[in-house]
C-alpha positions as CSV (number, residue, x, y, z in Angstrom):
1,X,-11.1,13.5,-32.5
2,X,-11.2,11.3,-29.9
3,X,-14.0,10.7,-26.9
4,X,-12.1,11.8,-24.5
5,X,-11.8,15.1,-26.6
6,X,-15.1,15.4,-27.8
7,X,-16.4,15.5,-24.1
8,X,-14.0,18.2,-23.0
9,X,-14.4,20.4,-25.9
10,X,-18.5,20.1,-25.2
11,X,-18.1,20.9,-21.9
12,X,-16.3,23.8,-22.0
13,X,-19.1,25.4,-23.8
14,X,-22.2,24.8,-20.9
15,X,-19.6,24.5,-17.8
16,X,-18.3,28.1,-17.4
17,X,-16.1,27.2,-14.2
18,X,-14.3,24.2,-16.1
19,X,-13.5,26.4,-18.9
20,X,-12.0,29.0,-16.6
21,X,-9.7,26.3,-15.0
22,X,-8.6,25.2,-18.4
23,X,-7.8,28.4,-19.4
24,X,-6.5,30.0,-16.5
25,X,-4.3,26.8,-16.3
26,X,-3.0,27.6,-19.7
27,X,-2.3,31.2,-19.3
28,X,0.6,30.5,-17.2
29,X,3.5,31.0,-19.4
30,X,6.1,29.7,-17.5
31,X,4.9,26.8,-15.3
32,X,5.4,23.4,-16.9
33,X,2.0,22.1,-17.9
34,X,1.2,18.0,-16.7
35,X,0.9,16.3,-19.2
36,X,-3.0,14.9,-19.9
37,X,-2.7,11.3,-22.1
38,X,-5.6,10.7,-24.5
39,X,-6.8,14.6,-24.6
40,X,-5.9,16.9,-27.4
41,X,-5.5,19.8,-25.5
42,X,-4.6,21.9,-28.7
43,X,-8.2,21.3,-30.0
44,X,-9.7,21.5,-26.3
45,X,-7.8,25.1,-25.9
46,X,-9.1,26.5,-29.6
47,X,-13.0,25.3,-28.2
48,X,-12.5,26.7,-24.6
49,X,-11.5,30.4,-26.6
50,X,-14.5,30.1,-28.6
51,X,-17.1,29.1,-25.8
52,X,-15.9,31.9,-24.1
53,X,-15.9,34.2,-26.5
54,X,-19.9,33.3,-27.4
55,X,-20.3,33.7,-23.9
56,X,-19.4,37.4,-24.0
57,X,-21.5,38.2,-26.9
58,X,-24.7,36.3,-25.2
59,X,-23.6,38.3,-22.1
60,X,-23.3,42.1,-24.1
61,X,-26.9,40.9,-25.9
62,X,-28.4,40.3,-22.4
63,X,-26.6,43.7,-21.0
64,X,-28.2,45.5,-23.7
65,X,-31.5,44.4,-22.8
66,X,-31.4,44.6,-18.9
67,X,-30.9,48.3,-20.3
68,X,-33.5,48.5,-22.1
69,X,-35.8,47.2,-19.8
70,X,-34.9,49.7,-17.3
71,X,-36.4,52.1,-19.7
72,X,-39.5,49.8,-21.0
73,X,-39.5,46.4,-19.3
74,X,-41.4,43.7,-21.5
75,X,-39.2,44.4,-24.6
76,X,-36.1,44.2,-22.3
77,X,-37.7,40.7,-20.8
78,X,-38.2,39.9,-24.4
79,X,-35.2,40.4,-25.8
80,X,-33.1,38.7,-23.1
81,X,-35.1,35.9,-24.0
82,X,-35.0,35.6,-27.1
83,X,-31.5,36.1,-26.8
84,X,-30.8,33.1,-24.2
85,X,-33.1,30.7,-26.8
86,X,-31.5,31.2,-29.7
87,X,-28.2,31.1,-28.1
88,X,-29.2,27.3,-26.7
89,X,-30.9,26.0,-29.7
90,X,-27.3,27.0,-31.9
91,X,-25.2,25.1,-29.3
92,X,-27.0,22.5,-29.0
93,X,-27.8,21.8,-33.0
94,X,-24.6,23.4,-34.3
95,X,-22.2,23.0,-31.4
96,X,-22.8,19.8,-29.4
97,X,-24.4,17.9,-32.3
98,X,-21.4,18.6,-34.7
99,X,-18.9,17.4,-31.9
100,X,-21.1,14.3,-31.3
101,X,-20.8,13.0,-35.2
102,X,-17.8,11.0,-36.3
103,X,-16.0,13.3,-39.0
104,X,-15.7,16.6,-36.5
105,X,-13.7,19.0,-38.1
106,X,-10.7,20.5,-36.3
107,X,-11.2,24.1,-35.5
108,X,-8.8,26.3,-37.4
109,X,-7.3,29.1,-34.8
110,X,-9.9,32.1,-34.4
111,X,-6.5,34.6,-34.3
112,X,-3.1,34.6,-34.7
113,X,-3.0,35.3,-31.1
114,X,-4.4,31.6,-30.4
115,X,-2.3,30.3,-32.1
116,X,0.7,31.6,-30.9
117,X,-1.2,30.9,-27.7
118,X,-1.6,26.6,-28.9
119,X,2.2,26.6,-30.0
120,X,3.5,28.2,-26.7
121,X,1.0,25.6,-24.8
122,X,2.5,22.8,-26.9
123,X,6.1,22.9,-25.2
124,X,4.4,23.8,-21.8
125,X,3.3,20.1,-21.8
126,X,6.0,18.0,-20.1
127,X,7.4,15.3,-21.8
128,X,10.2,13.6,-21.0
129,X,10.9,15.9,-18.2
130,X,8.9,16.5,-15.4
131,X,9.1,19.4,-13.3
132,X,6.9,18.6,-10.1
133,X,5.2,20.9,-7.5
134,X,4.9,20.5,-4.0
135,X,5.1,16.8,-2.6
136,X,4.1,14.7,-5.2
137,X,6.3,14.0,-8.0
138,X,3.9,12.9,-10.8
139,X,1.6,15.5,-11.4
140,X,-1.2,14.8,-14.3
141,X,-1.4,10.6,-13.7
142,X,-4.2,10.6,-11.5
143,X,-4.6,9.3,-8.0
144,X,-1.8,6.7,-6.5
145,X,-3.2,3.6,-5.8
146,X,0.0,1.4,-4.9
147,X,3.1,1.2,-4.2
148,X,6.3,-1.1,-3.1
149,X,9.6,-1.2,-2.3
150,X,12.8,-3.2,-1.1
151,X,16.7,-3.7,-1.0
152,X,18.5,-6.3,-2.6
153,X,21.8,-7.1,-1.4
154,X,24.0,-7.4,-4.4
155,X,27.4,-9.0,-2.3
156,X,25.4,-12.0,-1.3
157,X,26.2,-14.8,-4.2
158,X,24.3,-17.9,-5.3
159,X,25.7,-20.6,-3.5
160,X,24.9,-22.8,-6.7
161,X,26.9,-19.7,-9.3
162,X,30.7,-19.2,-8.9
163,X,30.5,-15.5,-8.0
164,X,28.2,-12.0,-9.0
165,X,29.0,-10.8,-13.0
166,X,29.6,-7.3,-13.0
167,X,26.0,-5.3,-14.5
168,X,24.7,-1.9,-14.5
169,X,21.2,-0.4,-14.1
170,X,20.4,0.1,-18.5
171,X,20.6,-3.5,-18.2
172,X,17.6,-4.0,-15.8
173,X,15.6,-1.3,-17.3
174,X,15.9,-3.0,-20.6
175,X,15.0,-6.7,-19.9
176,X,11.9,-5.0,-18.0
177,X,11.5,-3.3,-21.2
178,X,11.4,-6.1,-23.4
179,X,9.7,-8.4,-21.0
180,X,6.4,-5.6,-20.6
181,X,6.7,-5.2,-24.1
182,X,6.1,-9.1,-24.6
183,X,2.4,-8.8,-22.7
184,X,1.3,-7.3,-26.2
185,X,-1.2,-4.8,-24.5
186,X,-2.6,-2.5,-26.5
187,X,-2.2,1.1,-26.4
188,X,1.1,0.1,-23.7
189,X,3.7,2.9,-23.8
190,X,7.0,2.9,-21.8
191,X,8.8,5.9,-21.8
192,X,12.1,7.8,-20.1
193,X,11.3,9.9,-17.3
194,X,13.4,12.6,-15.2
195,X,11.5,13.8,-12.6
196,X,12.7,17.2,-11.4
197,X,11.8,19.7,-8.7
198,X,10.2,22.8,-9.7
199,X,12.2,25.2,-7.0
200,X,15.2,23.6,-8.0
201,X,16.4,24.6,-11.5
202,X,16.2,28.1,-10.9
203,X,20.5,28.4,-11.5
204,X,20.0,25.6,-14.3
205,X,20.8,27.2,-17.5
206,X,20.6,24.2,-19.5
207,X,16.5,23.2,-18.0
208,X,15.7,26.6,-17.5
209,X,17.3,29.2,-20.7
210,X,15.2,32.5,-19.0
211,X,13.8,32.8,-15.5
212,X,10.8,34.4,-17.5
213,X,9.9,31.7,-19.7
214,X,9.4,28.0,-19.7
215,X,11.5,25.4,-18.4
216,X,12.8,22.6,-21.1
217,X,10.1,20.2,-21.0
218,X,12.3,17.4,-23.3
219,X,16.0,16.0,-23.6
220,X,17.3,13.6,-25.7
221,X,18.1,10.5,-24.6
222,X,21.4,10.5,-24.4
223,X,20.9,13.9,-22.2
224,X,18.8,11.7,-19.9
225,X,20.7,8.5,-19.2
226,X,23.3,9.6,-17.3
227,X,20.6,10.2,-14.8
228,X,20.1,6.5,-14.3
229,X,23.1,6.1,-12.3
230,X,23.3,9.7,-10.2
231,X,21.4,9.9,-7.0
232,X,20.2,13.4,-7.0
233,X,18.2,14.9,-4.6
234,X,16.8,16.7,-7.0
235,X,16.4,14.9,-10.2
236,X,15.5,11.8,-10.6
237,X,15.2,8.8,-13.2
238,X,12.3,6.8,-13.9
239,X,10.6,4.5,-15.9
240,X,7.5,5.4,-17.1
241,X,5.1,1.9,-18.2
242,X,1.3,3.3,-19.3
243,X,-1.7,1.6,-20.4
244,X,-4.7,3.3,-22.3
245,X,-7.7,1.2,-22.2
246,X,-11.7,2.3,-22.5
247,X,-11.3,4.6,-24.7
248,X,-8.7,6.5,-22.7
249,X,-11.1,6.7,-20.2
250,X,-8.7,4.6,-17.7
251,X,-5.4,5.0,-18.0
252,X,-2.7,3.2,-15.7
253,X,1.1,4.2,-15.1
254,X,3.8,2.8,-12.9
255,X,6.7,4.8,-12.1
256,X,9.8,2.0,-12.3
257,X,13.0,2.9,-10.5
258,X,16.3,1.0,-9.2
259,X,19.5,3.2,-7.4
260,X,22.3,1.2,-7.1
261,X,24.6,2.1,-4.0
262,X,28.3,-0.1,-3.0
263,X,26.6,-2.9,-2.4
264,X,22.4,-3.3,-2.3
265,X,20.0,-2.3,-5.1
266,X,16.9,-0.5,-4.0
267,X,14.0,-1.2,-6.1
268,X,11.0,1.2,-6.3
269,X,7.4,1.5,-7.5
270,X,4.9,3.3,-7.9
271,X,1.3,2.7,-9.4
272,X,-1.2,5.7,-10.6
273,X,-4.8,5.6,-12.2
274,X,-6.8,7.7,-14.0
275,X,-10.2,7.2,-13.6
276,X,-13.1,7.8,-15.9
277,X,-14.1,11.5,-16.7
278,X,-17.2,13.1,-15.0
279,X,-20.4,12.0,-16.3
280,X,-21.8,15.7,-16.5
281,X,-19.1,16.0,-19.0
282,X,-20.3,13.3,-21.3
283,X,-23.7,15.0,-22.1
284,X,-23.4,15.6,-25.4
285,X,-24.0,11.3,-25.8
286,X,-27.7,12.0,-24.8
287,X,-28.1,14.8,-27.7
288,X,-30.6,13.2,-30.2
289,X,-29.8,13.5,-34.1
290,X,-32.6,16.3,-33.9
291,X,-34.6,18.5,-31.3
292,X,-38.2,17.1,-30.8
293,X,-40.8,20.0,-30.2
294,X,-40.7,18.8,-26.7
295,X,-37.1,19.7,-26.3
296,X,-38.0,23.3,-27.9
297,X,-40.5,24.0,-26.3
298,X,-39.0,23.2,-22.2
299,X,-35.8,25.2,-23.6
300,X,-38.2,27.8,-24.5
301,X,-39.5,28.5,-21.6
302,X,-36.8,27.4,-19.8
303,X,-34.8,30.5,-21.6
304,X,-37.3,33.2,-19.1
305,X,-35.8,32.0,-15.7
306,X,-32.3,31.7,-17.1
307,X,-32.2,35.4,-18.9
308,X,-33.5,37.0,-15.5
309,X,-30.5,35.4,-14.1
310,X,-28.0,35.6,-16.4
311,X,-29.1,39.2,-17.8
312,X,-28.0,40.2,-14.0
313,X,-25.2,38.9,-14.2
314,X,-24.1,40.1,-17.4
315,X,-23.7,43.6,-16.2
316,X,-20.8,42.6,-13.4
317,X,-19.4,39.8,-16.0
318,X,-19.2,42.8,-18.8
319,X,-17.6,45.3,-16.7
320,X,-14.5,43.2,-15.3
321,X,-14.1,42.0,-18.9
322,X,-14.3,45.6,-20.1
323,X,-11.7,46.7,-17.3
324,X,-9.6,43.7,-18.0
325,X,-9.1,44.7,-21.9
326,X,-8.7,48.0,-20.5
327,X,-6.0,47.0,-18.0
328,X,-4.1,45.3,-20.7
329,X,-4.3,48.1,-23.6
330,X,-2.5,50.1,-20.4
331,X,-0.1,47.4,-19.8
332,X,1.2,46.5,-23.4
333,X,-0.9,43.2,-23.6
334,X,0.1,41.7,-20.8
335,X,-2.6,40.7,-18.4
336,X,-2.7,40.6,-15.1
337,X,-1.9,37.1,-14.5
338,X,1.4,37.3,-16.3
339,X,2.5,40.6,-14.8
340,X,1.7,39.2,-10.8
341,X,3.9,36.0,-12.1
342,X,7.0,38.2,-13.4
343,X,6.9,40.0,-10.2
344,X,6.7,37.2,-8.3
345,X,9.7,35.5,-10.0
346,X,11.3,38.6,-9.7
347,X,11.0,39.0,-5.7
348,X,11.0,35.0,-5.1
349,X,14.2,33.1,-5.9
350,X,12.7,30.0,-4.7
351,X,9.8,30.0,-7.6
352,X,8.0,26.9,-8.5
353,X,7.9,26.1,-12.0
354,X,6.3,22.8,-11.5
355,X,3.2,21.5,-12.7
356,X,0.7,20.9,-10.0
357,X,-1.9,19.2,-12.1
358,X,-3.4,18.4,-15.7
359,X,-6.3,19.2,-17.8
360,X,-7.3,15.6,-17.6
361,X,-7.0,15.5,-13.8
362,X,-9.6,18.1,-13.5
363,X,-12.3,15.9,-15.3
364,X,-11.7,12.9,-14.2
365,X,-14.1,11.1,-11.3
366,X,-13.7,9.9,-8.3
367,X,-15.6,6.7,-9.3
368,X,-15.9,3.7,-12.1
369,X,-18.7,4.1,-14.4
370,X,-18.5,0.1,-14.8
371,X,-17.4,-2.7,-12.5
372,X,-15.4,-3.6,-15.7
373,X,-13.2,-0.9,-15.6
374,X,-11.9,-1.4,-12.1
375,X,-11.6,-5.3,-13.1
376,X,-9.6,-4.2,-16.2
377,X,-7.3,-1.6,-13.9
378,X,-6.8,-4.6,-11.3
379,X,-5.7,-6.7,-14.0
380,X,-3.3,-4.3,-16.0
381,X,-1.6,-3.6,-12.3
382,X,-1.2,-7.1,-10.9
383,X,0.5,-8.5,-14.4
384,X,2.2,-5.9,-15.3
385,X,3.4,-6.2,-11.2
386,X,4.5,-9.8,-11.6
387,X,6.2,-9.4,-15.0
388,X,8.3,-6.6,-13.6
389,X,9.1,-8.7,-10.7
390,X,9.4,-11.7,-12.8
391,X,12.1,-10.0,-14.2
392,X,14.0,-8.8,-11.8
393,X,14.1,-12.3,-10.2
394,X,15.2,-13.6,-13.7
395,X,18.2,-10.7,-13.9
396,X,19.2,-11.2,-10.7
397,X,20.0,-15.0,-11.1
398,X,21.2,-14.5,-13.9
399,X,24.1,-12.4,-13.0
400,X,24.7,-15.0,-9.5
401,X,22.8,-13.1,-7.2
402,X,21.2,-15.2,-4.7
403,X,17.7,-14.3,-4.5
404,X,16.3,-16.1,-1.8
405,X,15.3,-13.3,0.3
406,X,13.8,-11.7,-2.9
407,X,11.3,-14.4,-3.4
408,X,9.6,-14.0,-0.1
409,X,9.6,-10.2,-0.7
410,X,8.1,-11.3,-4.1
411,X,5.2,-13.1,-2.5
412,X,4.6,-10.6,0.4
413,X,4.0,-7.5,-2.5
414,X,2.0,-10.2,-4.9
415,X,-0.1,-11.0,-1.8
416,X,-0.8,-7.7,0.0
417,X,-1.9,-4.5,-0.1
418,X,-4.9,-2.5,0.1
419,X,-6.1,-0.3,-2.4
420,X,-8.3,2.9,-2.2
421,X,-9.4,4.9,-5.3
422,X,-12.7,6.6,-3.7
423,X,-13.6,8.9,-1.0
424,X,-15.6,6.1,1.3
425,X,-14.7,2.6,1.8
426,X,-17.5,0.2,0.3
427,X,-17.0,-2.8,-1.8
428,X,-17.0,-1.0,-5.2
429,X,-14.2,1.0,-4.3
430,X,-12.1,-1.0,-1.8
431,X,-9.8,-3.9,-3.0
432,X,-8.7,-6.4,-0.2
433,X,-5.1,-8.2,0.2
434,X,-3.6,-10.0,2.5
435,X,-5.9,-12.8,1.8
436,X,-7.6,-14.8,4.1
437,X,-5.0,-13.1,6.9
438,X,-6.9,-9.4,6.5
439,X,-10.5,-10.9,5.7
440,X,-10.6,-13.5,9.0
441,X,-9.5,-10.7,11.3
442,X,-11.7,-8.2,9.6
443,X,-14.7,-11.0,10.3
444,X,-13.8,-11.5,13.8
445,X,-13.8,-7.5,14.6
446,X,-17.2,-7.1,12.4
447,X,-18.7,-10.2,15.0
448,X,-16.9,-8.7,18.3
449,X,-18.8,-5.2,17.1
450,X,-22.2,-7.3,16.2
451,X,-22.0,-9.2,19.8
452,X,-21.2,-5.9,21.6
């Protein structure tokens, strides 16, 4: 098990509102799923089913008690916590400590519900195919940091060739291919893509079998190449170049397209980052090989304020569970989630089966835990950007195409371009093009304000 992993699977088990997310993300059983690179959401779903299902026996222990104490108060108190202590030390020296060591076991399934449950949730996760909801069409890679395009006009000849060679797009994707490939970055993937609108495949048989179930999240190849030359409004071809790096913990993708019309190529892409995971989720690095009698004695006492609290709020968290299993013995098994999205793709032709976000999106932060890590993004995007342009400058030529024009556009997208990944602008999360062009003038409005 990886890092990545290990932290979700831990904090599932003391972050109730992240494990509902997860869950309540993966009880949708017919919108695609995003797909989150690095996590091993089959082992992440078997955890989250198990924190939750310690969480209603602490919460029945601690109803029991709030009951009692009605009746006699101090063996209620007592009981609630004693209940909340032990319940702390076991996750902390059985849970958290065993996901922290090296040779974690995998969980086996805790029914044959579950796992039905994991192997549904394994072809929810797109993978060649990506069915998109809303605006965006890359759900799950994170927050877009860049992005560039421009026409090429195919009709105007080298003057130093005889005339343009006749070419089609499989030809450009491949030497872009190859010529990423040739960086030799490690953990580098680059993959087929159709991107596809989730409101659109409703009368598509062949993506979408039952209106009831999942869409087809994979094709084979051969299904998917034809979309390389179509122009469809609602479909489209990309290709996908990822890098893995820290552990997972950054991950980089650029969405690569070209569409050929009579006479131009348009060229298109788009760059995405996912940033490290939240560092509340990484507690489980802190956990010591054993509890000092410090630690057992602040959780100790700790345990009285959290009971009080928590043995409240078993009673209301008891009786919706209670009325939920009741609901579903009712309704054949079915839960209320799936029967509101039947109906609603009953009464709603234009239903969204898109993904609107992953697992990994959920956890990830809005800020680099090292300086490295945004050097190491920076770097991954500006060479992988100039091999990919590289390249295109090198097919172009070599097929007669003059490429004059392309060389300045070249050195306008190498030199420009500002790029935000945070929530405020300061110089840790703020990256500056342009040059000297962006930096003088934003000197000379910084000493008009000063002067003012």
């Amino acid at each position: 098990m990886n890092n990545i992993t290990k932290y979700f699977c831990s904090a599932v088990y003391y972050d109730p509102l992240l494990r509902s997310q997860i869950i309540d993300l993966l009880e949708n059983h017919v919108n695609a799923l995003a797909e989150s690179p690095g996590l091993d959401i089959e082992e992440l779903l078997k955890h989250a089913y198990r924190a939750r299902s310690r969480s209603m026996i602490k919460h029945i222990f601690l109803m029991i008690s709030f009951g009692i104490g009605i009746i006699f108060f101090p063996l209620g108190i007592l009981i609630a916590w004693i209940s909340v202590f032990i319940d702390r030390i076991n996750l902390e020296n059985s849970v958290l400590r065993k996901l922290f060591s090296n040779n974690t076991p995998n969980l086996p399934p805790n029914s044959f519900k579950t796992q039905q449950f994991i192997s549904r949730v394994k072809d929810q996760i797109c993978k060649n195919v990506i069915y998109y909801s809303g605006y965006s069409p890359f759900p799950g890679y994170g927050s877009k940091i860049n992005s560039w395009s421009f026409v090429v006009d195919t009709d105007k000849a080298d003057p130093l060739k005889p005339k343009v060679q006749q070419f089609n797009l499989n030809e450009i994707y491949d030497k872009i291919e190859r010529d990423v490939n040739a960086l030799g970055f490690k953990n580098l993937d680059i993959e087929d893509r159709l991107i596809v609108n989730g409101r659109a495949i409703r009368q598509n048989s062949k993506l979408l079998p039952n209106t009831l179930s999942l869409p087809v999240t994979s094709l084979s190849p051969q299904e998917i190449k034809p979309f390389i030359n179509l122009k469809n409004k609602n479909a489209r071809y990309y290709q996908m170049i990822r890098v893995r790096d820290w552990d997972d913990e950054i991950v980089f993708t650029v969405f690569f397209s070209v569409t050929q019309t009579s006479k131009f190529l348009f060229f298109e892409a788009n760059y995405y980052i996912l940033t490290p995971i939240k560092e509340e989720y990484k507690r489980i690095r802190s956990i010591s090989s054993r509890l000092s009698f410090r630690q057992y004695f602040k959780i100790f006492f700790t345990s009285l304020f959290v009971s009080f609290l928590e043995g409240l709020n078993s009673l209301f968290y008891v009786f919706i569970k209670i009325t939920d299993w009741i609901d579903m013995l009712i309704h054949g098994g079915r839960s209320k989630t799936e029967r509101f999205i039947n109906r609603n793709i009953k009464n709603n032709p234009d239903y969204d089966y898109g993904a609107t976000r992953s697992i990994r999106e959920i956890g990830s932060s809005n800020l680099y835990a090292q300086y490295f890590q945004v050097l190491d993004r920076d770097m991954y995007m500006k060479t992988i950007e100039k091999k990919i342009l590289n390249s295109i400058q090198d097919f172009l030529e070599s097929k007669g195409i003059d490429t004059t024009e392309f060389r300045e556009r070249e050195t306008k997208i190498l030199n420009e371009g500002i790029i935000i990944t945070g929530g405020s602008i300061n110089a840790q999360n703020i990256d500056i093009g342009k040059k000297e062009t962006i930096i003088g003038k934003t000197i000379k409005t910084l000493s008009r304000t000063s002067n003012d």
